[in-house]
C-alpha positions in Angstrom: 16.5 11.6 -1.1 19.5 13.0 -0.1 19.1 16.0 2.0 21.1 15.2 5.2 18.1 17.0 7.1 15.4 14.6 5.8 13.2 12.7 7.3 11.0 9.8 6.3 7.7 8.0 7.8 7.8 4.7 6.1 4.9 2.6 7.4 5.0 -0.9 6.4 3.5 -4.3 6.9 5.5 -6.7 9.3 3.8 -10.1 10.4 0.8 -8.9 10.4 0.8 -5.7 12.0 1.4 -2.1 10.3 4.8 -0.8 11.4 5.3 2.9 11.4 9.3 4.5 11.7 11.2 7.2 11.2 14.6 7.5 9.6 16.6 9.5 8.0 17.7 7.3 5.0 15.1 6.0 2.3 16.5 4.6 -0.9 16.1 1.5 -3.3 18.1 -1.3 -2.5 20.4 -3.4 -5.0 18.9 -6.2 -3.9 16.1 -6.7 -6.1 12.9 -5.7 -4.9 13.4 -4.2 -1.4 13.7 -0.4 -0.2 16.8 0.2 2.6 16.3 2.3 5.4 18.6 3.6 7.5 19.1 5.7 10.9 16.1 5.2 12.5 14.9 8.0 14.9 13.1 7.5 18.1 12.1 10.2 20.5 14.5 10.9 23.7 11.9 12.0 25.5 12.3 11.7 29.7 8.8 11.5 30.5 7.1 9.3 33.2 4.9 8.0 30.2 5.8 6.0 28.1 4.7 4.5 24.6 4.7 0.5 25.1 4.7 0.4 21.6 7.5 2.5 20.6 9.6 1.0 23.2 8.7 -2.6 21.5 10.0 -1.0 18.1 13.2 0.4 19.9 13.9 -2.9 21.5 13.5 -4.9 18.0 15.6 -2.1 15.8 18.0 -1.9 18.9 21.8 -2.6 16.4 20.2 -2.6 13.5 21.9 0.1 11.1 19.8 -0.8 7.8 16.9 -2.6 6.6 15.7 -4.0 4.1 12.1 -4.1 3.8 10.4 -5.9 0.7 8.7 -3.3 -1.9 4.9 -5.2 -1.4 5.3 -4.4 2.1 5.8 -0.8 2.2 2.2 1.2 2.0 3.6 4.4 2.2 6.8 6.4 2.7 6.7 10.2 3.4 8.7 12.3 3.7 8.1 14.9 7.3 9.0 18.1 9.0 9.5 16.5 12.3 9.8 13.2 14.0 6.5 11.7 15.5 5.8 8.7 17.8 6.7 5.6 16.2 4.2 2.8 16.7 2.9 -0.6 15.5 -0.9 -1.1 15.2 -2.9 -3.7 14.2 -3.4 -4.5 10.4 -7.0 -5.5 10.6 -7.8 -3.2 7.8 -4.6 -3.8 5.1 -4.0 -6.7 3.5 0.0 -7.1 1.3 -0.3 -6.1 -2.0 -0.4 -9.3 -4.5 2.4 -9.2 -6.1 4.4 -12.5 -8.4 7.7 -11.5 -9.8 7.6 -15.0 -11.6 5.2 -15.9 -14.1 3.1 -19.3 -14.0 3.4 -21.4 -17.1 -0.4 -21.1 -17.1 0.7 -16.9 -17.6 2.4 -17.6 -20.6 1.7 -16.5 -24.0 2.7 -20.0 -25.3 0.1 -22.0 -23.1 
């Protein structure tokens, strides 16, 4: 992933809701199960209408230059021609993936 031209639609899960941004910098972290992005793209646009909830994601990435978003958050990451409207929608319909990086004493081979 590094073509300086890129760019990447992650969509992710975030307290509930389904996040969806653009950036131009997808790659696996070093800290241990989380994917960095960087540069996040947002459309310039200077029209009377505006998207409340693109303006909500501006607002919270506003100063952030990376994130670090945990791997059984992320539902997908693709990778586009051109930028799109970044939104948050509900997540009715997606639940987090299970996921236990530790394993249970009852999970033991021993037990």
């Amino acid at each position: 992933m590094a073509n300086t031209s890129d760019i990447y639609k992650v969509t992710f899960l975030n307290k509930g809701k389904v996040y969806e941004v653009f950036v131009k910098q997808v790659y696996q972290s070093d800290l241990y199960g989380f994917i960095e992005v960087e540069e996040f793209i947002f459309n310039e646009r200077s029209q009377v209408v505006v998207d409340p909830s693109e303006e909500k994601l501006k607002t919270e990435f506003a100063g952030v230059r990376r994130s670090f978003i945990p791997l059984q958050a992320i539902i997908r990451i693709d990778e586009v021609e051109k930028t799109g409207v970044a939104k948050i929608s509900s997540g009715d319909n997606v639940s987090p993936f299970p996921v236990s990086l530790v394993a249970s004493k009852m999970d033991s081979p021993e037990s």
